[in-house]
C-alpha positions in Angstrom: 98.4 92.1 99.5 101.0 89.5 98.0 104.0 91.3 100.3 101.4 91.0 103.5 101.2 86.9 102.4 104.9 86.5 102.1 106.3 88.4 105.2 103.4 87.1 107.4 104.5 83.7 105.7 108.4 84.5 106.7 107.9 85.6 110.1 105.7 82.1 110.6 108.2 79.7 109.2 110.9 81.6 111.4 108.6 81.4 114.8 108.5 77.3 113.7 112.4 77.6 113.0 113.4 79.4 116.5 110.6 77.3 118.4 112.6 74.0 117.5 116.0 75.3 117.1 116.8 73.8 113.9 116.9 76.1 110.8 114.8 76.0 108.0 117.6 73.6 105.7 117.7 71.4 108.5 113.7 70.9 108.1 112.7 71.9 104.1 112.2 68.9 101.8 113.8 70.6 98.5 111.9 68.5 96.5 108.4 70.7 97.7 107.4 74.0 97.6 108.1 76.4 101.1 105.8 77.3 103.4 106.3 80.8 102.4 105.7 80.2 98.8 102.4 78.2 98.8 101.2 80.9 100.9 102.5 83.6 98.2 101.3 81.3 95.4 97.6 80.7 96.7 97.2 84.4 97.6 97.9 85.4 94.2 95.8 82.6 93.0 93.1 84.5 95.4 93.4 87.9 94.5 93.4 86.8 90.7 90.1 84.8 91.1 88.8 87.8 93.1 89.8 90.6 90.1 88.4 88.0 87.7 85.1 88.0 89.5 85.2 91.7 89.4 85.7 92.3 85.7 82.9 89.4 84.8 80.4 91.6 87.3 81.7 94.8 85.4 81.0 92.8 82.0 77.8 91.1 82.9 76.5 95.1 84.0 77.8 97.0 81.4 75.6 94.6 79.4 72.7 94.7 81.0 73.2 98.6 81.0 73.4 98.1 76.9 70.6 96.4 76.5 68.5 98.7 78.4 69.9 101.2 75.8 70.7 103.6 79.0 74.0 105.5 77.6 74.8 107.5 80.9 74.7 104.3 82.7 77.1 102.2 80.1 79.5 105.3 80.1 79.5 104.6 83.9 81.9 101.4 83.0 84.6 103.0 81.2 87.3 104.9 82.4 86.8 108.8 83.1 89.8 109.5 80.2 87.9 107.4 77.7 84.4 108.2 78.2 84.5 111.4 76.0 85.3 108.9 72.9 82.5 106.7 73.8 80.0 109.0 74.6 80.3 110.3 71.1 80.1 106.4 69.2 77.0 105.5 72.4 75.4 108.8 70.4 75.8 108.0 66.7 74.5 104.5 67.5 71.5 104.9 69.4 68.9 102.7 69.8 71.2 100.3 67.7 73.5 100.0 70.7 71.0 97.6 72.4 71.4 94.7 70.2 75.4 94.8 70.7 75.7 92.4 73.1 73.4 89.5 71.7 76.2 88.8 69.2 78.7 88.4 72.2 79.9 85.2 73.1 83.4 83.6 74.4 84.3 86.8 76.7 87.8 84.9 78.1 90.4 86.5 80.1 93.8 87.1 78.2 96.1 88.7 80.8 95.2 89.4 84.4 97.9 91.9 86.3 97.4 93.7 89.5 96.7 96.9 87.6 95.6 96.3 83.5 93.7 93.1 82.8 93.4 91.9 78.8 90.1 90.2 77.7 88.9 88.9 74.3 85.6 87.8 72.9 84.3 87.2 70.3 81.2 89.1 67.4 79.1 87.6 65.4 78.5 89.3 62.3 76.8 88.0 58.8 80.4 87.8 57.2 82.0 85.6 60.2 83.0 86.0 63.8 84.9 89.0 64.2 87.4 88.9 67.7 88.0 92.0 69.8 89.9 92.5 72.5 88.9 94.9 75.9 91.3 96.6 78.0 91.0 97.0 81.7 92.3 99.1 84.4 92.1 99.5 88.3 91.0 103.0 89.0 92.2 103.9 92.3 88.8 105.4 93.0 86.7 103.0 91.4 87.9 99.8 90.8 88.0 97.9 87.4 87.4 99.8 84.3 86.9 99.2 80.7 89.8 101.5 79.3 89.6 100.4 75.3 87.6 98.1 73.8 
């Protein structure tokens, strides 16, 4: 997506450049950013905002799917490689796991990167706040996933 943005960018400051006959020196202010990198800059910006929509959606339903204490539908979120290991804790909890996410707060994005995202919030327990940290990943076949957490 970023590489579409850029040449697309390119190929329109040089249609602008061979339309006028001047080059792009002759005509770029150095003191402000090029054409081609606000259009680079804001579609990053885009497809950031748009993956950070995604994982909040993934957070906000893996939640839901917690507190409806409905373990085939939680393991749904995770990655296929993990979901052996969290099958087996989503058992030895059981009816326990519901209540997980009422001590939840603060859930903030870390790192965001076109294929791992890092996350963090925050557990209340009776000794203190306790803060853990969720690892994502793009599967290719089905989008974000909770990898670790």
């Amino acid at each position: 997506m970023k590489w579409v943005c850029i040449v697309t960018s390119i190929l329109l400051v040089f249609a602008v450049s061979e339309s006028n006959g001047k080059s792009d020196a002759d005509e770029a202010d150095k003191s402000q950013p090029t054409i081609t990198q606000q259009n680079a800059e804001s579609g990053a910006d885009a497809e950031v905002e748009s993956d950070m929509v995604a994982i909040e959606s993934l957070w906000h339903s893996l939640q839901m799917a917690l507190l409806a204490n409905d373990p085939q539908f939680v393991l749904q979120h995770f990655t296929p490689s993990s979901r052996e290991r969290y099958t087996q804790l989503f058992e030895l909890m059981g009816p326990a796991m519901s209540k997980m996410p009422g001590t939840w707060s603060d859930f903030t994005a870390i790192e965001i990167g076109p294929q791992i995202a890092m996350y963090a919030f925050t557990q209340k327990e009776t000794n203190g706040d306790r803060l853990h940290t969720v690892s994502f990943v793009r599967h290719p076949r089905y989008g974000w996933l909770i990898q670790s957490m």
